[in-house]
Backbone as CSV, one residue per row, in Angstrom:
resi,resn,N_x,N_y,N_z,CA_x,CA_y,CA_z,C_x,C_y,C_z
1,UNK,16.086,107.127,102.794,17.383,107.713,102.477,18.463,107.012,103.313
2,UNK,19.508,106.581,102.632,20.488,105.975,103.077,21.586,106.843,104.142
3,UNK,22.289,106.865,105.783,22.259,107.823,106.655,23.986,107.721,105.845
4,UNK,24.175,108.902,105.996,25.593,109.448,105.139,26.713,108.430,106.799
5,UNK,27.716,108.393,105.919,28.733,107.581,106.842,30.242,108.353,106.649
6,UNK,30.987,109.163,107.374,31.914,109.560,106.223,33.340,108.352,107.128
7,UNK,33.994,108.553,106.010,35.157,107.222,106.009,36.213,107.664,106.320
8,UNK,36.629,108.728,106.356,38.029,109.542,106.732,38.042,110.911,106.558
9,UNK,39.374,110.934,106.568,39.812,112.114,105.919,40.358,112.766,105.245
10,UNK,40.406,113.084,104.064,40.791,113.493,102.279,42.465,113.497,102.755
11,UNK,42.308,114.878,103.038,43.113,116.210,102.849,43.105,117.643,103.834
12,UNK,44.079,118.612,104.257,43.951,119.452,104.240,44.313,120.282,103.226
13,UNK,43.587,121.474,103.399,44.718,122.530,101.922,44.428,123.680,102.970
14,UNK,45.700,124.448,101.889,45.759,125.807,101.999,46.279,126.121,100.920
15,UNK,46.216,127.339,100.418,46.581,128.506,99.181,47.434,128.641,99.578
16,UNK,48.699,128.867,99.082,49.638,129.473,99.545,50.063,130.693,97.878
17,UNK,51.146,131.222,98.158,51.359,132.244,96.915,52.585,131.829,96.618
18,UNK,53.474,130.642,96.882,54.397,130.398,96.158,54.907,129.125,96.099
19,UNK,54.214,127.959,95.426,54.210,127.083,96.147,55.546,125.928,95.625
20,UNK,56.994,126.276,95.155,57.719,125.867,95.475,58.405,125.908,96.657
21,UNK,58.259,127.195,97.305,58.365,127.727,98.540,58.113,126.243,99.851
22,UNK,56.652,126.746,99.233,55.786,125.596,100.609,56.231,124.266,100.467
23,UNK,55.975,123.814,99.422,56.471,122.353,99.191,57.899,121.998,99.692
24,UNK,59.143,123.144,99.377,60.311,122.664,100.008,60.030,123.004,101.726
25,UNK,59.346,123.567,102.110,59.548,123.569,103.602,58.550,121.900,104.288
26,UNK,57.195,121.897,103.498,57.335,120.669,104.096,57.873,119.238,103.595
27,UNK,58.496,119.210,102.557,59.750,118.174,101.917,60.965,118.142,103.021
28,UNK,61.878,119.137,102.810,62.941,119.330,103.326,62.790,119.563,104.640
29,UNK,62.191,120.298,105.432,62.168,120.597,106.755,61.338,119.864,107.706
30,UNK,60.284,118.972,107.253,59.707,118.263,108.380,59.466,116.779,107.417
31,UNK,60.744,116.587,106.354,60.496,115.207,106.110,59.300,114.663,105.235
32,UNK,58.026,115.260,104.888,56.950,115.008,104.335,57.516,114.683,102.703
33,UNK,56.770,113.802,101.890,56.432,113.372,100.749,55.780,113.734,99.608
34,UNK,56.470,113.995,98.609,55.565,114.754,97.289,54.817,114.131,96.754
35,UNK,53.478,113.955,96.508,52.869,112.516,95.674,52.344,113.289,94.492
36,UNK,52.224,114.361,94.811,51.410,114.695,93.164,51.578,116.087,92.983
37,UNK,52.032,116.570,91.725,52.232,118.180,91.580,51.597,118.126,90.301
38,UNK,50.545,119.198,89.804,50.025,119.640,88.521,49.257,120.782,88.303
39,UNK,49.100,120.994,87.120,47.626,121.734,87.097,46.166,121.294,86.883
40,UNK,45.542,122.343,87.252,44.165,121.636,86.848,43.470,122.617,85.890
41,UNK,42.600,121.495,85.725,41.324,122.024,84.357,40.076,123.464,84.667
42,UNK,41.141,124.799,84.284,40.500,125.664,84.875,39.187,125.760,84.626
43,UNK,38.395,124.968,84.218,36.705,124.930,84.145,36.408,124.534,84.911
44,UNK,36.852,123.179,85.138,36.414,122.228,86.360,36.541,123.159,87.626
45,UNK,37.907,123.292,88.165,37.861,124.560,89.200,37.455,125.828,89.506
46,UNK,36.848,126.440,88.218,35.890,126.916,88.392,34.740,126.481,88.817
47,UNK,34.435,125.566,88.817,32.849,125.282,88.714,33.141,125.000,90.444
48,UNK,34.046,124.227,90.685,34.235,123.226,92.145,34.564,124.677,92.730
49,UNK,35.283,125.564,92.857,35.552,126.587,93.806,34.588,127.817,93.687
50,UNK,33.548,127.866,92.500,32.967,129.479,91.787,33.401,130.531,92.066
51,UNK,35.105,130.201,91.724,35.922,131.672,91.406,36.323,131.758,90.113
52,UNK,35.572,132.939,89.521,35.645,133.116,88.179,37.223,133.423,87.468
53,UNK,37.745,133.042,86.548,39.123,133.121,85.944,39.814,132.374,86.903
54,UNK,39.973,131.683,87.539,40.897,130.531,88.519,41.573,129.491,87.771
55,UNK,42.800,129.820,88.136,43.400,128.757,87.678,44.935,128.451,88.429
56,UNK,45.269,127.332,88.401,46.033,126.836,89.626,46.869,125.643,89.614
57,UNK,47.794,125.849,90.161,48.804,124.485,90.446,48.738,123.784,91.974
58,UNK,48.379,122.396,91.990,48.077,121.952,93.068,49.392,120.828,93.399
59,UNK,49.815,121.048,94.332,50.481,120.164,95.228,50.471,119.022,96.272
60,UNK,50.171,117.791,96.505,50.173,116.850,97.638,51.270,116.479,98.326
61,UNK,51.184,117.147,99.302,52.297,116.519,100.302,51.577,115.166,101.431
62,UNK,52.450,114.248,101.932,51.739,113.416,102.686,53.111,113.421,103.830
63,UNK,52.442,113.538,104.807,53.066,113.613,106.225,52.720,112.606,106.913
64,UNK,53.091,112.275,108.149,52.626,111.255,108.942,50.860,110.787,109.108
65,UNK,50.434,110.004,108.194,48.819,109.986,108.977,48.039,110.800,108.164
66,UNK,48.355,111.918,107.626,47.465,112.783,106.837,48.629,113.213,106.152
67,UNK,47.354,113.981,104.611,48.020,114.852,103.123,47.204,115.932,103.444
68,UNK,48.411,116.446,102.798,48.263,118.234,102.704,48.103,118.408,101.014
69,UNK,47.053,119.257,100.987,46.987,119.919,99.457,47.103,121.410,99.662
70,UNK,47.919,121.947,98.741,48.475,122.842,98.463,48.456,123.955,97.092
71,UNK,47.581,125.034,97.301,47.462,125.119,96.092,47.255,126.656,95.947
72,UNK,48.266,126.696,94.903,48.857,128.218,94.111,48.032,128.698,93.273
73,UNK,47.282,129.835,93.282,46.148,130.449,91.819,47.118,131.112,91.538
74,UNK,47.542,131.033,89.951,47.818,131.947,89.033,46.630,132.896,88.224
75,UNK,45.776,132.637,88.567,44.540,133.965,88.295,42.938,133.209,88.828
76,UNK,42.550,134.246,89.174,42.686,135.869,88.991,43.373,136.774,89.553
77,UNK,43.535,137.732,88.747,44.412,139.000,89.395,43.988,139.673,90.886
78,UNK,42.739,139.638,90.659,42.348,140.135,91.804,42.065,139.264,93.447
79,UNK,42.976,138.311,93.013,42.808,137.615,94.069,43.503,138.287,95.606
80,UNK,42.519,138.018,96.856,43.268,138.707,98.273,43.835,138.035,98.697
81,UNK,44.661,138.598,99.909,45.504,137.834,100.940,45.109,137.404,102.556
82,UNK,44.602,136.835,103.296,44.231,136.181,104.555,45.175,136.796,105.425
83,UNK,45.081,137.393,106.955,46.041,137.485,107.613,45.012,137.409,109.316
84,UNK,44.387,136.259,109.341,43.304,135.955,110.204,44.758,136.166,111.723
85,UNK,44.141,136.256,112.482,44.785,136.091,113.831,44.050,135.133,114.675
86,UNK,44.794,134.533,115.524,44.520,133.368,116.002,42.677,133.090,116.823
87,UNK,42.678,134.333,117.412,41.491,135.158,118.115,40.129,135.291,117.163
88,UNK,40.785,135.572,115.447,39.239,135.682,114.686,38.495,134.500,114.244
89,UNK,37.373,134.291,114.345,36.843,133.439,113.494,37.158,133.385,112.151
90,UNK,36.738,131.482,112.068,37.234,131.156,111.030,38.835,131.099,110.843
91,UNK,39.250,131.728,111.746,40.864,131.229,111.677,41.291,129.475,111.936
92,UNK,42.419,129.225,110.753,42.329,127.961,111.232,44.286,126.989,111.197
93,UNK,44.321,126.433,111.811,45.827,125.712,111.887,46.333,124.581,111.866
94,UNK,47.265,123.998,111.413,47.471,122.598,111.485,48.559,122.363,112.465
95,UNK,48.466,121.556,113.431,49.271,120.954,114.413,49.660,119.963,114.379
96,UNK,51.236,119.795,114.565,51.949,118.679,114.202,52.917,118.058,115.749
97,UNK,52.789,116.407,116.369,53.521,116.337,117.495,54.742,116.351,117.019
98,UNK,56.011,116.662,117.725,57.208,116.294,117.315,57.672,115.837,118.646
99,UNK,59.407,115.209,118.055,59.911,114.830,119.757,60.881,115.792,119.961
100,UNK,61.139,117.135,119.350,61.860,117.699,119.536,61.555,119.561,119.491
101,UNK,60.587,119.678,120.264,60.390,121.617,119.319,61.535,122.584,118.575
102,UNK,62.602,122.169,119.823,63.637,123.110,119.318,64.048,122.958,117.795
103,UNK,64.727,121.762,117.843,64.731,120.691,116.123,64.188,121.453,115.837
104,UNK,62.564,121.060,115.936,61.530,121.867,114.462,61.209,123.434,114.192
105,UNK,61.905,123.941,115.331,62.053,125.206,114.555,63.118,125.630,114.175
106,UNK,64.083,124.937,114.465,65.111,125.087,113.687,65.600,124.915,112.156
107,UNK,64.884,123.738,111.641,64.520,123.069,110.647,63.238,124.109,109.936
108,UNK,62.699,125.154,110.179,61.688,125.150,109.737,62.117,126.706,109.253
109,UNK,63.387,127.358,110.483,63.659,128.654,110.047,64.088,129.048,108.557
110,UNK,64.863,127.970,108.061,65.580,128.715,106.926,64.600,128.595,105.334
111,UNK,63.125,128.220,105.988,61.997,128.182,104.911,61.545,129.273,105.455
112,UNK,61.632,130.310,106.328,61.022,131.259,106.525,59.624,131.011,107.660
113,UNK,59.567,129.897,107.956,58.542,129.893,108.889,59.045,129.842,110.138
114,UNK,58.772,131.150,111.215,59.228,131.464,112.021,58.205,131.458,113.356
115,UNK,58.612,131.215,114.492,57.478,131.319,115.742,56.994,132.759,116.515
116,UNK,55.604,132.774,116.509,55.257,133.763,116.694,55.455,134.031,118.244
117,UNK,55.817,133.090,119.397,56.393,133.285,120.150,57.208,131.872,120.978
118,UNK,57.364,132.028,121.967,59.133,131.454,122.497,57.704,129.628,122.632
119,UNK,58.201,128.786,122.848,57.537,127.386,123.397,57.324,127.541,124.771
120,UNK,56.232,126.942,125.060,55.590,126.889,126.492,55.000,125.557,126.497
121,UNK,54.974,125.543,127.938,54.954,124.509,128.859,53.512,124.446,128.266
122,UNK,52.843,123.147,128.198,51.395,122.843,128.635,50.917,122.354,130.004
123,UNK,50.404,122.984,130.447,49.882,122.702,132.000,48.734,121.889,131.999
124,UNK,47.873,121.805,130.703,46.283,121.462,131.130,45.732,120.314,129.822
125,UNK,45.047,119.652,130.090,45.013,119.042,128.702,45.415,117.629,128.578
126,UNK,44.844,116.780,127.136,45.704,115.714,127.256,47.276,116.106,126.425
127,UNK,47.554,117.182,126.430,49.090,117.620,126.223,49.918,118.038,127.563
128,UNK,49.357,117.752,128.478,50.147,118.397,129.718,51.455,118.291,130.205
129,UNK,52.245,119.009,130.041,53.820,118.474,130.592,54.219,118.265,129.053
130,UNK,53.822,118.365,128.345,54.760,118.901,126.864,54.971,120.513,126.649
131,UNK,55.310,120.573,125.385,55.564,122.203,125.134,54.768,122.782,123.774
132,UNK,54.671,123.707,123.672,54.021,124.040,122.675,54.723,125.188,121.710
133,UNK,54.358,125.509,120.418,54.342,126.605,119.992,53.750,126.959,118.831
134,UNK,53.364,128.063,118.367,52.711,128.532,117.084,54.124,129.158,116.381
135,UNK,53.534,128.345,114.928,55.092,129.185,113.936,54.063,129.683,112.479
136,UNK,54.831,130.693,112.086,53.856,130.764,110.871,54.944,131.228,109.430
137,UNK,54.485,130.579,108.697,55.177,130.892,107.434,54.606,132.181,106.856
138,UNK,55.423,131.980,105.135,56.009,133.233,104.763,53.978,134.057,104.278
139,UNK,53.499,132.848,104.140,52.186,133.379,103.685,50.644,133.354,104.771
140,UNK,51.544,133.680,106.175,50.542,133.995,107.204,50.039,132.087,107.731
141,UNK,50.165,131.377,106.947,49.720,129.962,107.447,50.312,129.332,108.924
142,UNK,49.481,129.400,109.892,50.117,128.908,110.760,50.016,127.412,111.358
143,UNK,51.252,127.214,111.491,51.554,125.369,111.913,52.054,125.380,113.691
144,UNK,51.543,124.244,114.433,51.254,124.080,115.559,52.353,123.292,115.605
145,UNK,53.350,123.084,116.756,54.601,121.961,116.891,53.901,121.937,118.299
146,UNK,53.647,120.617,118.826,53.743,119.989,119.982,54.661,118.574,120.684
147,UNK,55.437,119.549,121.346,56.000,118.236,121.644,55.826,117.881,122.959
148,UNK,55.539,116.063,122.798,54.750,115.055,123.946,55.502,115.190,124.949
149,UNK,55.037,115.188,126.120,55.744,114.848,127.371,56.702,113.562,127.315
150,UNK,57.389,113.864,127.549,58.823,112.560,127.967,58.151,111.461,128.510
């Protein structure tokens, strides 16, 4: 058997529930790139996700270095909502450096993604002597701003 090799890295995603929403916050507010908006072949995504009645509009954003996929179910009805806290398993986040925190939450407020608390110092780490903060948008997703030490 030939030893598996993997070559990179795709994508991240997340669901979001409105995803003109998401797309203008990371378009407009942190600069990122639209490469692909559609739907898909609700069989196929059925079969690839085995959620029965699924069907969905998917989004690619590409940011510095990595793409984000993004993607809205318009059914099933009974679909739930995630509201993991940082503490539970399986909770999970994407972190982005910037050279400016303040900037990026400033830029990030009037999409509704707001910080769950004030920026702090990093003391420990290979981030040390930068700042940090957790912000989370309108659908619980939370994004990491770090900015590098001077």
């Amino acid at each position: 058997m030939k030893p598996l090799r993997v070559l990179g890295t795709n994508h991240t995603s997340f669901t979001v529930s409105n995803l003109d929403r998401t797309v203008a916050f990371f378009v407009e507010a942190l600069g990122f790139e639209m490469i692909s908006r559609a739907p898909r072949d609700p069989a196929i995504i059925q079969r690839v996700t085995g959620v029965k009645g699924a069907e969905l509009h998917i989004a690619y954003v590409q940011g510095p270095g990595h793409r984000l996929e993004l993607i809205q179910y318009l059914a099933p009805a009974d679909r739930g909502r995630v509201r993991a806290l940082p503490c539970d398993t399986g909770f999970a986040h994407i972190a982005y450096d910037v050279d400016d925190i303040d900037a990026a939450i400033a830029a990030s407020a009037p999409h509704g993604v707001l910080p769950i608390g004030d920026p702090v110092a990093i003391d420990k780490g290979p981030n040390t002597g930068g700042r940090v903060v957790y912000m989370r948008d309108p659908d619980d997703v939370t994004i990491e701003f770090i900015e590098r030490p001077q």
